[in-house]
C-alpha positions in Angstrom: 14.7 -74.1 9.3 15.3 -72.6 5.7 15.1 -75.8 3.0 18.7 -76.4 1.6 18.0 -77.6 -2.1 19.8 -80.6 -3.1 19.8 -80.6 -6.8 21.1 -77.4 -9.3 18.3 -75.7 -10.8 17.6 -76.3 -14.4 17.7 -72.4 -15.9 19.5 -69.0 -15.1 16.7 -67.7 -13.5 15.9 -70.6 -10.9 19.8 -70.3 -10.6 19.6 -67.0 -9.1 16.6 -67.9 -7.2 17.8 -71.2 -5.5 21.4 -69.9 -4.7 19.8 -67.2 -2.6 18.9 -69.6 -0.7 22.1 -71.5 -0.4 24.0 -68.2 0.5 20.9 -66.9 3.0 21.0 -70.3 4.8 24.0 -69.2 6.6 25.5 -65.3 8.0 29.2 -66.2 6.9 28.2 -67.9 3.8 25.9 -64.5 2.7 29.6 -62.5 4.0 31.4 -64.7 1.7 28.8 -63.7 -1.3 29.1 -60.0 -0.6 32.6 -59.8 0.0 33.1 -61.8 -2.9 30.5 -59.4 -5.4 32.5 -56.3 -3.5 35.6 -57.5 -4.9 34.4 -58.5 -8.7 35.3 -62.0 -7.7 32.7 -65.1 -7.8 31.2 -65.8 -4.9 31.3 -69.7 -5.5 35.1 -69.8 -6.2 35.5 -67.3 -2.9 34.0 -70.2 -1.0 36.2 -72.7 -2.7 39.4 -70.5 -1.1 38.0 -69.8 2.3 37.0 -73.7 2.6 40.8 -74.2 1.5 42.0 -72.0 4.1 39.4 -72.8 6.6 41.0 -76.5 6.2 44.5 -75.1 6.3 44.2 -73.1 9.6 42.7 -76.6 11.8 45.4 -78.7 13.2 46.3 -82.6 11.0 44.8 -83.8 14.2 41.3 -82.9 13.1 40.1 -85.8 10.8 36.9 -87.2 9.6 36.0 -90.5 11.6 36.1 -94.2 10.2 32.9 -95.0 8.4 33.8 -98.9 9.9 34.8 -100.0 13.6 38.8 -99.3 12.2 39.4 -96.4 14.6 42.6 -95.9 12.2 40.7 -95.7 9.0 40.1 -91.7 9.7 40.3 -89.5 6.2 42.2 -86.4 6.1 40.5 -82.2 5.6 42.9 -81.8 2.6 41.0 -79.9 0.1 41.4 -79.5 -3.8 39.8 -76.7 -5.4 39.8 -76.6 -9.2 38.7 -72.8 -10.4 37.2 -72.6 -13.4 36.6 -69.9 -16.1 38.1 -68.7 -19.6 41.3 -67.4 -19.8 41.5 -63.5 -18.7 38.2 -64.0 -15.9 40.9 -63.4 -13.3 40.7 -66.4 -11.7 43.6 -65.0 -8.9 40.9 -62.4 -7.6 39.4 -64.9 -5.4 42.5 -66.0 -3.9 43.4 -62.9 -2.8 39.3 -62.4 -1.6 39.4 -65.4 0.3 42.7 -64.5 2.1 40.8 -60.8 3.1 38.1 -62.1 3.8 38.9 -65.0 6.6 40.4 -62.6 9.0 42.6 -65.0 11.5 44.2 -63.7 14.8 47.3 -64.7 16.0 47.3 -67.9 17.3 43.9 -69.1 16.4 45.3 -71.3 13.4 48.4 -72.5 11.6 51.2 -70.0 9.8 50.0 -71.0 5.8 52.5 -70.8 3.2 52.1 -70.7 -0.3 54.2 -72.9 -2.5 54.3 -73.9 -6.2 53.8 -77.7 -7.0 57.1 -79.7 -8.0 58.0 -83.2 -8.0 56.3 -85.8 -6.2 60.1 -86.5 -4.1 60.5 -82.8 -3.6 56.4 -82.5 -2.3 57.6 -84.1 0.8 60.6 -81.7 1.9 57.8 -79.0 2.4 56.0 -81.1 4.7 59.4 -81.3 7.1 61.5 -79.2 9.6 64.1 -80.1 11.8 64.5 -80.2 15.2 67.6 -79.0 16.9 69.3 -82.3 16.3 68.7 -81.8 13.1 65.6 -84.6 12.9 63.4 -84.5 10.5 60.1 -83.4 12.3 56.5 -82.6 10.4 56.3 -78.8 9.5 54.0 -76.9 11.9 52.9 -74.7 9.0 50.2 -76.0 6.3 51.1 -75.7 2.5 49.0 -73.9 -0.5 50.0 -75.4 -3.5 49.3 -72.6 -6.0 48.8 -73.8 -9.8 47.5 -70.7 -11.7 47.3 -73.1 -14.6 46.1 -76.5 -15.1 48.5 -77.3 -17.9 51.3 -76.8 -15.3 49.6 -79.4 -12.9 48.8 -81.9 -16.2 52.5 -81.2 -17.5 54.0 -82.0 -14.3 51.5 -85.3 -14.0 52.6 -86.5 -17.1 56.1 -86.6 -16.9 57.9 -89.9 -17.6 58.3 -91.8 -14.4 56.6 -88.9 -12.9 55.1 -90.0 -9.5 53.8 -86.8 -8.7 49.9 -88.0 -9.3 50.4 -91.1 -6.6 51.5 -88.6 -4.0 48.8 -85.9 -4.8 45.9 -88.6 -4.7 47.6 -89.6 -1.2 47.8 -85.8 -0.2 44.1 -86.1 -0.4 43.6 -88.3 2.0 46.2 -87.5 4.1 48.5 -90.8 3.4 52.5 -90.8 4.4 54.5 -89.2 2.1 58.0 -89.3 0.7 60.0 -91.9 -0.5 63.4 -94.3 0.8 66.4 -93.0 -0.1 69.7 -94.1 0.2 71.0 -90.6 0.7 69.6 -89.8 4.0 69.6 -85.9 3.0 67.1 -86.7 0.5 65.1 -89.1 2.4 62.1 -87.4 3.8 59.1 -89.2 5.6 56.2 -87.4 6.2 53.7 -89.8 8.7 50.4 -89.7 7.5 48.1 -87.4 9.2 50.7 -84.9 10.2 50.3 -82.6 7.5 47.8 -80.0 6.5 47.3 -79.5 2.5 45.7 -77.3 -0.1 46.2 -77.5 -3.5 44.1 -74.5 -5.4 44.1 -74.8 -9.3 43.3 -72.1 -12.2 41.2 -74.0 -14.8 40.6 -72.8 -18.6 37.8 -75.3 -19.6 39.3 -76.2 -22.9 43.0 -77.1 -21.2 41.1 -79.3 -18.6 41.3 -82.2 -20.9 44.3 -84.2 -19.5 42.8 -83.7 -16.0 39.4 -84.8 -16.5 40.5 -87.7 -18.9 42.0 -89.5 -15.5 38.9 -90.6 -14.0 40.8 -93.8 -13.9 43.2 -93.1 -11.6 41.2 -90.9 -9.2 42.2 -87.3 -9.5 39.2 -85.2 -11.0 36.9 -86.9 -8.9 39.3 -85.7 -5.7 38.8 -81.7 -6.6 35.9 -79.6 -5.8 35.1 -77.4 -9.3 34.3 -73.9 -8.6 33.0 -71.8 -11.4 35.3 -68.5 -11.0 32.5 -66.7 -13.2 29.6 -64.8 -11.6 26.4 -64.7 -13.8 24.7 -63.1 -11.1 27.0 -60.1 -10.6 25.3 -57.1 -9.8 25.8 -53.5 -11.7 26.3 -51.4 -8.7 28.8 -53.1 -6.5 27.8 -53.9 -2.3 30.0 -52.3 -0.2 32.6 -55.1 1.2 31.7 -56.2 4.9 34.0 -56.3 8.0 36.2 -59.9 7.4 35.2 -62.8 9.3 37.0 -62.7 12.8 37.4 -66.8 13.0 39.7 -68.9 15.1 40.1 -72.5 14.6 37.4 -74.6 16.9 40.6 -77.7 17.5 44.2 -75.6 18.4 47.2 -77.2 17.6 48.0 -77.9 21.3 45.5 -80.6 21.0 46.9 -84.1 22.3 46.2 -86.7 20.1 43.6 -86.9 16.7 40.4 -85.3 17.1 37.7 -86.7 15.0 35.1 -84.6 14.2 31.3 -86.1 15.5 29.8 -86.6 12.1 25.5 -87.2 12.9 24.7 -90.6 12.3 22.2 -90.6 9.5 25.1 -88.9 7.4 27.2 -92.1 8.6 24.5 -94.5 7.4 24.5 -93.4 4.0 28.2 -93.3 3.5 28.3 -96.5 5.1 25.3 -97.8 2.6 27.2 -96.3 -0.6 30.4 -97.9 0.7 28.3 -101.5 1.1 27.1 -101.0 -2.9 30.7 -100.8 -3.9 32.5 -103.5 -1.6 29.2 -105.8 -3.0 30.3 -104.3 -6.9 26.3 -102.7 -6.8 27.9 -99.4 -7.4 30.8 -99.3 -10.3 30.9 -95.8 -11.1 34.0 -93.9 -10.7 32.8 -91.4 -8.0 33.5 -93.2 -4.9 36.0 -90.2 -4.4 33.1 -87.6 -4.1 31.4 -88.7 -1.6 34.7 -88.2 0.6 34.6 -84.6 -1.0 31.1 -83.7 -0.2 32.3 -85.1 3.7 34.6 -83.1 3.7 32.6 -79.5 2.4 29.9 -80.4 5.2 32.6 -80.9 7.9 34.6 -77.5 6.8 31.3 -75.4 6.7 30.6 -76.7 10.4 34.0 -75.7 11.1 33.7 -72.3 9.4 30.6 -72.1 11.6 33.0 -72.3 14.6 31.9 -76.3 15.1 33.2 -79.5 15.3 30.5 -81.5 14.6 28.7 -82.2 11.3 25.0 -82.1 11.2 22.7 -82.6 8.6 22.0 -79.4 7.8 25.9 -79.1 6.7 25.4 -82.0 4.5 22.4 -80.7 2.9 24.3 -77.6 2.5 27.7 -80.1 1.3 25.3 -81.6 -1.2 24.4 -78.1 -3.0 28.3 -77.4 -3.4 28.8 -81.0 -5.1 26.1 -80.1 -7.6 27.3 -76.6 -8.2 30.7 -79.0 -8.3 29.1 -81.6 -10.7 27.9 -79.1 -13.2 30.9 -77.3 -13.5 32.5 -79.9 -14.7 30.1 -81.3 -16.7 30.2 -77.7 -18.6 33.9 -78.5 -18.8 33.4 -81.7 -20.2 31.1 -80.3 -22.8 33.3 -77.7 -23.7 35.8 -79.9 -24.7 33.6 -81.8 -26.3 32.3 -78.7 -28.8 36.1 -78.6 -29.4 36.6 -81.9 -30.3 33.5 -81.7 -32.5 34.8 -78.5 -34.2 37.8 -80.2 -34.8 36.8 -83.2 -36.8 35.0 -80.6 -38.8 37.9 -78.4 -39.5 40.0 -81.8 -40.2 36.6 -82.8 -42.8 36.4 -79.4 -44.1 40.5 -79.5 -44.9 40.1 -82.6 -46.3 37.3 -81.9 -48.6 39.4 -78.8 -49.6 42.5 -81.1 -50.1 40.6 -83.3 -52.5 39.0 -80.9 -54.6 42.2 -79.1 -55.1 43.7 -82.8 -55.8 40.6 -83.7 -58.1 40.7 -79.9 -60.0 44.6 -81.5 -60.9 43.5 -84.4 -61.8 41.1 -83.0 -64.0 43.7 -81.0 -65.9 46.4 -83.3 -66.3 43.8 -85.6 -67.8 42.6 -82.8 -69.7 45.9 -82.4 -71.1 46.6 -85.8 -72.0 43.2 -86.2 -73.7 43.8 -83.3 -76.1 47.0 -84.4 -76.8 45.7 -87.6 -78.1 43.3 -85.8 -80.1 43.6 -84.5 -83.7 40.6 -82.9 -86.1 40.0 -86.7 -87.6 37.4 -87.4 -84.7 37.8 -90.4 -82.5 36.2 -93.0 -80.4 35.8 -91.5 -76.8 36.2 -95.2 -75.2 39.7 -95.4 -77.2 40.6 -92.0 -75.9 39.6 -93.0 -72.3 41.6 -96.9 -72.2 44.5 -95.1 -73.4 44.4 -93.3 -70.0 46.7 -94.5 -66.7 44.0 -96.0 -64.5 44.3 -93.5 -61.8 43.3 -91.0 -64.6 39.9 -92.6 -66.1 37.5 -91.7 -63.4 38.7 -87.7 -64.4 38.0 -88.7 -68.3 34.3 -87.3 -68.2 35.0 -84.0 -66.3 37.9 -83.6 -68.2 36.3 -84.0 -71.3 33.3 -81.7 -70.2 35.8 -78.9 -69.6 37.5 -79.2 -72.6 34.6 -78.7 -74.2 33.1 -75.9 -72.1 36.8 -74.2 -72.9 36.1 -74.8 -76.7 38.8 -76.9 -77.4 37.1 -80.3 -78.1 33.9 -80.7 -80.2 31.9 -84.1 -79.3 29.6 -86.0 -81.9 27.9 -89.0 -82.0 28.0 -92.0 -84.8 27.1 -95.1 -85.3 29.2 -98.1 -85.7 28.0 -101.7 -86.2 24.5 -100.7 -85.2 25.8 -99.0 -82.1 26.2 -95.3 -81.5 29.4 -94.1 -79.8 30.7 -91.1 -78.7 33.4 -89.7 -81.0 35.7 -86.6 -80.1 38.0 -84.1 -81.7 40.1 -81.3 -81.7 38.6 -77.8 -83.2 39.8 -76.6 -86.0 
């Protein structure tokens, strides 16, 4: 069995050596790669998409199993996939790659539908038909929330009384949604678990910052960071392969939630993480990824036509996270270069503001030294007290370029045994 590496290699060329690896481990994973290079797209943000759709196409009633004995406790597939790469990378390439690429017959998944991201109240209505009584019933299509950009989703978040961020980090995990109303027309309920989510975000590094800053509440640590650039691209492009003929492994005629089996070692370490944090062992703010990296290894095992989740999915769950983990680092360090080059740009302004304030200063103290001046010379210290205060550190420039210009000549006496500087006008 090929060796799934765990960690992300530390330079470009182990990169290229260990992903190899990755995307050899599996036939549709190497398809995804191809396809991906075929279209100029990167192969990592391909896989973000297909995982999306691969989500979107199983029935609500596929969830992951309880880590405890609650047999209601189940987590939902929903999957958030932030892309990320400069602005003009084409981050919309591997949307449209993914969508080729998973090649879905009739009947062997549910009708997806693409849809912008609103309002928290409106997210609901998408989720919602009606039966012929005019019920509300859940939707039997899955929804593609499309952001091209993250500003939009970070705009949207930060709305006042805004409660769009509570219902995404509940779209996550597959929590009810919607909200009472006492207009019944706007009052939609949407149970939780009957709903199948995506929501698939452009990211320019540098706009990331009001995303990433909300480690807080929950909602960086919920996505799954794609690169959407390709170091690796090659100079003659593959030929594309034949799409992947795939049907969901659970149909939507399925009575009743299907967990998936997840293999118990995998169980035991979730279970041991979630241990550390109930005893406060583990304080981080990642509790979130752990649920992510679940949900990669289940969704490869799906794409692989299974329902359950061995270890050699996790393995291969763990590799994504760190491609996941590093991406956002970069982000993070990007912005942090920015912020850096900022307070320079703000010190360098500043510096440029106080010379040009200290060059007037200089010459309005200039001034008012030679107008106190005449060709009798005079004591320097008298010239100087006679100043405003916010004038007398200036005196000795001023008097330097005054004399530089030719206008002041400076001598030196002696008075009561003491020598003193004396100035006056020339000529």
């Amino acid at each position: 069995m090929t060796t799934i590496p765990t960690t992300p290699p530390d330079t470009d060329t182990d990169t290229m050596d260990v992903e190899s690896v990755f995307w050899e481990a599996r036939p549709e994973l190497a398809a995804v790669r191809q396809y991906a290079r075929a279209a100029m797209a990167s192969p990592w943000a391909v896989l973000g998409c297909v995982l999306a759709r691969v989500a979107l196409s199983v029935p609500p009633v596929v969830v992951l199993p309880p880590l405890g004995n609650d047999s209601s406790a189940v987590a939902s597939l929903n999957l958030f996939v932030g892309l990320v790469a400069p602005s003009g990378v084409g981050k919309g390439v591997a949307t449209r790659a993914a969508e080729g690429f998973l090649s879905i017959p009739p009947g062997g998944g549910r009708l997806i539908v693409e849809r912008p991201l609103g309002s928290g109240e409106g997210m609901a209505h998408v989720f919602t038909d009606q039966d012929e009584s005019g019920e509300d019933v859940p939707a039997l299509h899955s929804v593609w929330f499309d952001v091209p950009e993250v500003d939009t989703l970070t705009a949207l978040v930060g709305r006042k009384a805004s409660t769009l961020a509570s219902e995404v980090r509940k779209m996550f995990t597959g929590e009810g949604l919607g909200f009472q109303n006492a207009d019944a027309t706007r009052r939609k309920i949407v149970p939780a678990h009957s709903y199948r989510a995506a929501l698939v975000a452009g990211v320019q590094p540098r706009k990331a910052g009001p995303l990433l800053d909300d480690a807080a509440g929950g909602t960086p640590q919920r996505f799954l960071w794609m690169p959407a650039t390709d170091p690796g691209a090659p100079d003659v492009l593959p030929p594309a392969p034949e799409p992947l003929s795939w049907c969901s492994p659970v149909l939507a005629t399925h009575a009743g939630r299907a967990p998936l089996h997840v293999a118990g070692s995998i169980k035991a370490e979730l279970q041991a993480e979630r241990r550390a944090r109930l005893r406060e062992e583990l304080t981080d703010d990642n509790g979130q990824q752990s649920l992510v990296r679940l949900k990669v290894a289940a969704l490869l095992a799906l794409l692989a036509g299974r329902t359950d989740v061995t270890e050699t999915d996790w393995h291969l769950g763990d590799y994504v996270m760190g491609v996941s983990d590093r991406t956002r680092q970069r982000m993070r360090e990007a912005l942090h270069a920015d912020a850096q080059q900022a307070v320079r740009e703000r010190a360098e302004a500043r510096a440029a503001f106080d010379e040009h304030q200290d060059h007037a200063a200089v010459q309005r103290t200039a001034s008012k030294i030679l107008a106190r001046l005449t060709s009798e010379p005079a004591p320097a210290s008298g010239i100087r007290s006679g100043l405003g205060k916010n004038l007398r550190d200036y005196f000795e420039a001023a008097t330097d370029e005054l004399i530089r210009r030719g206008l002041v000549i400076r001598t030196d006496d002696e008075y009561r045994g003491q020598t003193r500087v004396m100035l006056h006008r020339r000529g």
